[in-house]
Structures are given as C-alpha cells and as structure tokens.
VEXDREN-2710 file (C-alpha; in Angstrom, 1 decimal):
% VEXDREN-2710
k/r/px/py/pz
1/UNK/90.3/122.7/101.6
2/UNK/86.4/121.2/101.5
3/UNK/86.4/117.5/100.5
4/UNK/83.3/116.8/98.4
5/UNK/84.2/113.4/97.1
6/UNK/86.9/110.7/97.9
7/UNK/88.9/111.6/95.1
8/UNK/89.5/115.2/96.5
9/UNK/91.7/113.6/99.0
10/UNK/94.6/113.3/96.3
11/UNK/94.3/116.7/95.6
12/UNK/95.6/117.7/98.7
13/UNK/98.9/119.4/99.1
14/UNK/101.3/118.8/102.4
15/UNK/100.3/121.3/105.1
16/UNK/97.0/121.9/104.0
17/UNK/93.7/121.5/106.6
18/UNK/90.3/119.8/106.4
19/UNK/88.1/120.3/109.2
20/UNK/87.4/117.2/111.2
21/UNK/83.5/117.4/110.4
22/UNK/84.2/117.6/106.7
23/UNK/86.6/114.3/106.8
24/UNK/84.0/112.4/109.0
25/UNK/81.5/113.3/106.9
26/UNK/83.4/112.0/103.9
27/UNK/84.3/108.9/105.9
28/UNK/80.7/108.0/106.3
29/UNK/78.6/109.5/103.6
30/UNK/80.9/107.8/100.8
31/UNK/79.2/104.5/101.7
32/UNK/75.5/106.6/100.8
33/UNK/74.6/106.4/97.3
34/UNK/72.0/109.5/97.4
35/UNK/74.2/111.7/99.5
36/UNK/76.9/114.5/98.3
37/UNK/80.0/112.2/99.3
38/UNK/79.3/109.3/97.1
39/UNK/81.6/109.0/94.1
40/UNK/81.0/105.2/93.3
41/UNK/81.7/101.9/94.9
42/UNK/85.5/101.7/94.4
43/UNK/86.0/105.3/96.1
44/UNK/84.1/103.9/99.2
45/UNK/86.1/104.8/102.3
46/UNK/85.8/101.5/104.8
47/UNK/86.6/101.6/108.9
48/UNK/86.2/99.4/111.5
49/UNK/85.4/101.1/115.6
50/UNK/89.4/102.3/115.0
51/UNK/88.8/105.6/113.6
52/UNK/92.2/106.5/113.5
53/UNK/92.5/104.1/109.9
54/UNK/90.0/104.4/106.7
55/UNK/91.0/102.6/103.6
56/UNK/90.1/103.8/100.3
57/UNK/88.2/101.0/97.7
58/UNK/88.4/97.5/98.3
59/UNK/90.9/95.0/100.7
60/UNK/93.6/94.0/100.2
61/UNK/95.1/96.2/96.9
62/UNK/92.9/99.1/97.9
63/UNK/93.6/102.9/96.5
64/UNK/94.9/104.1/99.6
65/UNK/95.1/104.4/103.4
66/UNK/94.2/106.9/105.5
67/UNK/95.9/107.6/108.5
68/UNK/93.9/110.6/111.4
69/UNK/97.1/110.9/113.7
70/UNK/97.0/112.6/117.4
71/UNK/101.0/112.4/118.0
72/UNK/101.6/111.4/121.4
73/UNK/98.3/109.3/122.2
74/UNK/100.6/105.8/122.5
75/UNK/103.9/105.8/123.8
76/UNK/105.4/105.3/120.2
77/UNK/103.4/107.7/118.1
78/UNK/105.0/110.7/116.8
79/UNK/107.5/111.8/114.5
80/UNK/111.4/110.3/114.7
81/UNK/112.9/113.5/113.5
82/UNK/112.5/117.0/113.0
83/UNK/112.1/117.1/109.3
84/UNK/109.3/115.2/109.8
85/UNK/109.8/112.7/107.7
86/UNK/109.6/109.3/109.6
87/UNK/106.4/108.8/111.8
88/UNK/105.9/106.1/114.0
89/UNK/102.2/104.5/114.0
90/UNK/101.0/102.4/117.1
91/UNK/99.0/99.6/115.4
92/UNK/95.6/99.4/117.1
93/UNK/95.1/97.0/120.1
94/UNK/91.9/95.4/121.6
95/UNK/92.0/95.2/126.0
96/UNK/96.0/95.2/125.0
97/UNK/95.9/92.8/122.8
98/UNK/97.2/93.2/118.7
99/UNK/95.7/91.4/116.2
100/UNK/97.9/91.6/113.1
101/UNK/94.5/90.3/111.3
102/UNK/92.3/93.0/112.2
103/UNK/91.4/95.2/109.0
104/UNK/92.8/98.6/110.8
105/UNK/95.9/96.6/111.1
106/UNK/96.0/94.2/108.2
107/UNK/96.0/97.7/105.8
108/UNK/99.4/99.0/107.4
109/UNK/101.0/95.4/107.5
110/UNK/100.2/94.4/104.0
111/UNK/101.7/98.0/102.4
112/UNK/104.5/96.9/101.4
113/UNK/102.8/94.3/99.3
114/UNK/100.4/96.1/97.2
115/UNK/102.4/99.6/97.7
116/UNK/99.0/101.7/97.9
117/UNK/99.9/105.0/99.8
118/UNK/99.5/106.1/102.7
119/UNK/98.3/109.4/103.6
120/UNK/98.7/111.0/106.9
121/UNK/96.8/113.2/108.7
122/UNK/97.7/114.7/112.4
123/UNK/95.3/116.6/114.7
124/UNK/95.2/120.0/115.3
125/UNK/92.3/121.4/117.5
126/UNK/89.6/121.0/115.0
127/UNK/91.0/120.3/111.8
128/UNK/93.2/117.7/110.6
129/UNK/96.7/118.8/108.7
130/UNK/97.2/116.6/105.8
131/UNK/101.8/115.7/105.9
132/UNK/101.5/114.1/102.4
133/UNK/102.1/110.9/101.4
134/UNK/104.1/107.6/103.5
135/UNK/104.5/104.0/103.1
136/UNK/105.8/101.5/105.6
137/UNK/109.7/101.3/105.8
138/UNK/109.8/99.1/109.2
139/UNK/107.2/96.7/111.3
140/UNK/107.4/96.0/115.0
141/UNK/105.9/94.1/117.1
142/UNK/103.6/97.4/118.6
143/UNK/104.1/99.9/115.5
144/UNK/104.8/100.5/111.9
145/UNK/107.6/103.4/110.9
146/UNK/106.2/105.6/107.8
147/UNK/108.4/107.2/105.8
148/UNK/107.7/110.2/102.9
149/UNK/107.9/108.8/99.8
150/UNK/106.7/109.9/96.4
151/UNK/102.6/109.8/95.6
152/UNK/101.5/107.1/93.2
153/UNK/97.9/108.2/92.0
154/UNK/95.5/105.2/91.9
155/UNK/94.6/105.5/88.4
156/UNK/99.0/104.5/87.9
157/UNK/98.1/101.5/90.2
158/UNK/96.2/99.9/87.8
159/UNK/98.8/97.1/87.4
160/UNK/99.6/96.3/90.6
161/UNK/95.0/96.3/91.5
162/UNK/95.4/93.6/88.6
163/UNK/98.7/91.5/89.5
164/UNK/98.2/91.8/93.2
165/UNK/101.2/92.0/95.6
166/UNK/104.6/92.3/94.4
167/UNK/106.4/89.0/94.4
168/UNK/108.4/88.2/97.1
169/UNK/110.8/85.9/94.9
170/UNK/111.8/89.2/93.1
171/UNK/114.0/90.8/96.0
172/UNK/116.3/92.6/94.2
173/UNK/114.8/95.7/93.8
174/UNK/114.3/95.4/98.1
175/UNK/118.1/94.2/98.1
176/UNK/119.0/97.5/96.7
177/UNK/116.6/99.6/98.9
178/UNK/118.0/98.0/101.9
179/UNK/121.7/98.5/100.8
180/UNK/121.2/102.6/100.4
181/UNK/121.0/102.4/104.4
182/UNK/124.7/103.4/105.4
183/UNK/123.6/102.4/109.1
184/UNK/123.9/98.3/108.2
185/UNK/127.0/97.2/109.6
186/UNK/130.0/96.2/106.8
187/UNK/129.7/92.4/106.9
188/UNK/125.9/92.2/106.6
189/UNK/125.7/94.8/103.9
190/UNK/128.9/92.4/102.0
191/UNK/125.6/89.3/102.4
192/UNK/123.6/91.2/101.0
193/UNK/125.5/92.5/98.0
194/UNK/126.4/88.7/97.4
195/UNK/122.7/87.9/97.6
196/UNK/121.9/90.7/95.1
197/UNK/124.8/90.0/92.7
198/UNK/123.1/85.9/92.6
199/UNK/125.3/84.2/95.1
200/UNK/122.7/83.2/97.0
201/UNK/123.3/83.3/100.6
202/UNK/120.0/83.4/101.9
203/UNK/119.6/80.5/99.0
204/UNK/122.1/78.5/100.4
205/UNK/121.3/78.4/103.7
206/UNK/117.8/77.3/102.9
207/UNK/119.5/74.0/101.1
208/UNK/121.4/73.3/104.2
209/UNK/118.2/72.8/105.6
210/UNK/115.7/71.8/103.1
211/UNK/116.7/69.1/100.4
212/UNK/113.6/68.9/98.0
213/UNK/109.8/71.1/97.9
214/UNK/107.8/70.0/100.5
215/UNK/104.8/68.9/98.1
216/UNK/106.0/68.0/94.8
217/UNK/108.8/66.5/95.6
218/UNK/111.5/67.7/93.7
219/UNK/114.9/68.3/94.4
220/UNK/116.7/69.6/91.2
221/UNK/117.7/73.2/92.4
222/UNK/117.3/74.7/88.7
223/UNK/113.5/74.2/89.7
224/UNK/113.5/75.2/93.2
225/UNK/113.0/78.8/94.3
226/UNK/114.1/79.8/98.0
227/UNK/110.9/81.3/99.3
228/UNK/110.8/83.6/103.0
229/UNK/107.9/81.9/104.9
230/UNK/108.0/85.3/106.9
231/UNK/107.6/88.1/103.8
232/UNK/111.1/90.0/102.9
233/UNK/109.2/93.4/103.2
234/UNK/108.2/92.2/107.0
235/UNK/111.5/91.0/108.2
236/UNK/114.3/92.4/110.0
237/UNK/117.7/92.1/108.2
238/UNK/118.8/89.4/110.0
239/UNK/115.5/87.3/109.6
240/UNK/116.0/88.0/105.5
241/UNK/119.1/85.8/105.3
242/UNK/118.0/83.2/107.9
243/UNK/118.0/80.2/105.8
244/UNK/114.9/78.7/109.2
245/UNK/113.0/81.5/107.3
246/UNK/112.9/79.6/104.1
247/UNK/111.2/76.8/102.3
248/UNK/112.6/75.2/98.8
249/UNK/109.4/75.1/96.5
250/UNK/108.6/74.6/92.7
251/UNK/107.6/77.7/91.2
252/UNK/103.6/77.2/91.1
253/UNK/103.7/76.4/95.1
254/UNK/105.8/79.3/95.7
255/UNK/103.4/81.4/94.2
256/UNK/100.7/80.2/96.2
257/UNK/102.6/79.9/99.5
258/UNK/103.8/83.4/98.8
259/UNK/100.3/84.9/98.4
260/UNK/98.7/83.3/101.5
261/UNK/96.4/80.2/99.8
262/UNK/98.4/77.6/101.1
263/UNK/100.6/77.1/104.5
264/UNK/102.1/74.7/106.6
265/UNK/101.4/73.0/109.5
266/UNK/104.0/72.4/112.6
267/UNK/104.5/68.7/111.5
268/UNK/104.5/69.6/107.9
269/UNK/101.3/68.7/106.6
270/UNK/99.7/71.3/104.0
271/UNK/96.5/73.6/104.8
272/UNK/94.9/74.9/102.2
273/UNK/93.2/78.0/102.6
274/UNK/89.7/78.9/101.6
275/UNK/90.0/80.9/99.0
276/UNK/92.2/79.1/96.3
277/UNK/90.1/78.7/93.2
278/UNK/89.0/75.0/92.7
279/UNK/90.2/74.9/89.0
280/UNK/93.9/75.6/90.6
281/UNK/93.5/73.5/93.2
282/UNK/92.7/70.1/91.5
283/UNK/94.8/71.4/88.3
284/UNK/98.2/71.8/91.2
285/UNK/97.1/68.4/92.8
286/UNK/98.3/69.7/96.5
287/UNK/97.9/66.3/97.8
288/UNK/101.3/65.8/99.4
289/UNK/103.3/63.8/97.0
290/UNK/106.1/63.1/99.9
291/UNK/105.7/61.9/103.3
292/UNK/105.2/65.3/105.8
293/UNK/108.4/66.7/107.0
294/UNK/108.3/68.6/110.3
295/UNK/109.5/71.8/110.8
296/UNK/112.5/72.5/112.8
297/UNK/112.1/74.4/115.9
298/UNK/113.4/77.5/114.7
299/UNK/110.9/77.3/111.1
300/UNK/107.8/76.8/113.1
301/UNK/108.3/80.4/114.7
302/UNK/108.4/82.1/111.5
303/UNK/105.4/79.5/110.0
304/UNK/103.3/80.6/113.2
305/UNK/103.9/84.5/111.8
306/UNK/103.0/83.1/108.0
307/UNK/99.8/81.1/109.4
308/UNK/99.1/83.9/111.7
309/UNK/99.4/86.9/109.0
310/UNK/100.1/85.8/105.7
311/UNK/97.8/82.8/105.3
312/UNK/94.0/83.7/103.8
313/UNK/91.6/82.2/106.0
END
C-alpha cells in the first residue's frame, strides 16, 4: 500500500507492506507544511536518532505509536510464539545505558496509561510488513512484551486525549485482566479476587505501614485512598499487593501524585514538579501540613522508580 498522509497508516490491514522509502518519507515530510505528507499538526509523526519508534501527534496521550521492528537485532526481540501474537521490544539504550525517560522509551512505558495503540511493523528486505495493532501487557527492566489487541481509532480516543491517563485508583478493571491469566498461582489469584471483590488487601497492608496522608494530615480511612507509588499497569504481581508500594493520600493528592506533579523525597519531604498549574497549587496548599515522614527502606526503591519515571520534571 502507498502512504500519502499519516492517517493512511490506520488504514492498513495485518500483513500488508509499505516500502521502507515510502514510511521514511512519511516519517519526515509529515513535519513539512508544503510537502505531500503533511496532514496538519496533530498527525505529525515525531522521532528522536532511535528510528525504530515514531509517535503519532502530541506526548504523552498521542494517537499512536509506531513500532519499525528487525526481529532478532537485541537478544530479546522477536516474537514469543508462533501465532505471533506476543512480541518482545528491546527498549532503546544509549553506550548501554536505558533511560526510562527518553521519548523512544517514555512512549512504550506510558501505554498502558493513555492506551494509544501500538502498531508494529517488522523488516523484510526493503519493505516493512505491517502485524496489526499491540499494546504493552508486561515491562522489564530491558523490554516491553506487546500483545495483539483490538484497534482503537484515534478519533474513539477522544476521551481519554481529554481525561489523560486512566486512573490508577480505579484497578478493577486491571484486577480482572490480570485474573483471566490461568498461569497465576492459586493463592495469589485468591488476593487478588479479595482485592477486586473490596477487601482490600493491598489496602490493608498500606495501613500497616502508613497511618495518615503524608501532606494533609488526615487519618480517617473513609477519606484515604491506597495509592501504588510504582503504577499498577508497571508492576509485577507481587509488587501490586506490596503494601511498601503504597502511600495513604486524600483524594486531590492522589490525583496529583498519581499523574506525576508531585513526589516524594527519601526523607519525606514533597517536590513539586514543574508543571502543576499555579491556581492548583496555591488552591491544594502542598505545604506540608505534618512533620516529614521518611520512607522505609523498602518505599524509597519504588519512590526512586516514581521520581525516576512517573514524576514530570
């Protein structure tokens, strides 16, 4: 198929080919307002010196990702099975190093978030075979596992590009994801069913550890939410019911520690990040209200992930 615009990329049907030319063209000459490739401004395709990624509109609830896949380049690329169905993506590294940061790999990590799909390509001489449409199922620590899923068209996104991310307070449709795996063991599917149903496991062992939200103060648990400090969608089961991955906060601090404007420092002191609106800021007086708390040894590990990838600098 010949791409003319960005939009033609959604067009595509699994299997079909675009020669590499006609994609890089497409990658570059979107950005052109006088050339063929330009739709408008939202349809821009972005990159960084990582070719492999392209993202579709703007960072972070862009239209969608585009992965140019040479299975077999980095020790984990390639597909898990022969249906083809699962593909695992090496994220891109710098002289060895990974930066969870970086825009190539900022777009994979934050997918489940903002849900924007992912569309895979793999190499075949000189064209590029379009598989269809993925989104992130797993995260490592050198790789992201894609999985087939259904193809949201942008224009149906329209509500998520206005509410941002989904919330990671609301876990229960993730709960009942996770529990369709018949590979998690008996007792820590029985957890998570209890979790699901309200019980409140991961809950609980949060108030074993903290008594009261670290900035307003409050203890009363019928205005306390148990908020993951490393995201749900980013955690490994065990990590999702380890109350050390957990804060107690009031609803409006939750928000914002869930969404990256505010974190916390090793000894418990808030940072406030850049980009919060002022309005909110002096309207949610973030002025610690109670005396610092430090983190326990095992919280600072997963606050080091939420300052590190989570928290908008």
């Amino acid at each position: 198929m010949q791409l003319h615009k960005p939009s033609d990329i959604f067009k595509l049907s699994t299997g079909e080919t675009v020669t590499k030319r006609n994609l890089f063209d497409l990658i570059q000459l979107s950005k052109v307002e006088d050339s063929p490739f330009w739709e408008d401004r939202s349809w821009l395709v972005g990159n960084t010196p990582q070719q492999g990624i392209n993202w579709i509109g703007e960072l972070p609830g862009c239209r969608a990702v585009l992965i140019k896949a040479k299975p077999g380049s980095y020790e984990n690329d390639g597909w898990a099975e022969s249906t083809r169905n699962v593909y695992h993506y090496s994220f891109k590294a710098r002289n060895g190093t990974i930066s969870y940061t970086e825009k190539a790999n900022r777009v994979l990590v934050d997918q489940p978030d903002y849900r924007y799909p992912i569309l895979l390509f793999t190499e075949e001489k000189n064209h590029w075979t379009y598989e269809g449409h993925f989104s992130v199922s797993g995260i490592k620590d050198d790789h992201v596992v894609l999985v087939r899923s259904a193809l949201v068209l942008p224009e149906d996104r329209s509500s998520t590009k206005q509410t941002g991310a989904v919330s990671e307070t609301d876990d229960s449709a993730a709960i009942d994801s996770l529990l369709g795996n018949g590979s998690i063991p008996r007792t820590e599917r029985i957890q998570l069913i209890k979790a699901r149903i309200g019980q409140g496991l991961f809950r609980s062992r949060v108030a074993s550890i903290e008594r009261y939200c670290r900035i307003t103060g409050i203890a009363d648990s019928r205005f306390l939410t148990a908020s993951h400090i490393k995201p749900w969608s980013r955690s490994s089961n065990a990590e999702r019911l380890d109350g050390n991955n957990g804060l107690l906060l009031t609803p409006n601090i939750d928000r914002l520690f869930d969404k990256g404007y505010i974190t916390f420092e090793d000894d418990g002191r808030v940072r406030v990040g850049p980009w919060l609106p002022v309005d909110v800021l002096h309207a949610w007086d973030l002025n610690n209200l109670v005396s610092p708390k430090p983190l326990t040894q095992q919280q600072r590990r997963y606050m080091a992930y939420h300052r590190l990838v989570v928290f908008r600098k």
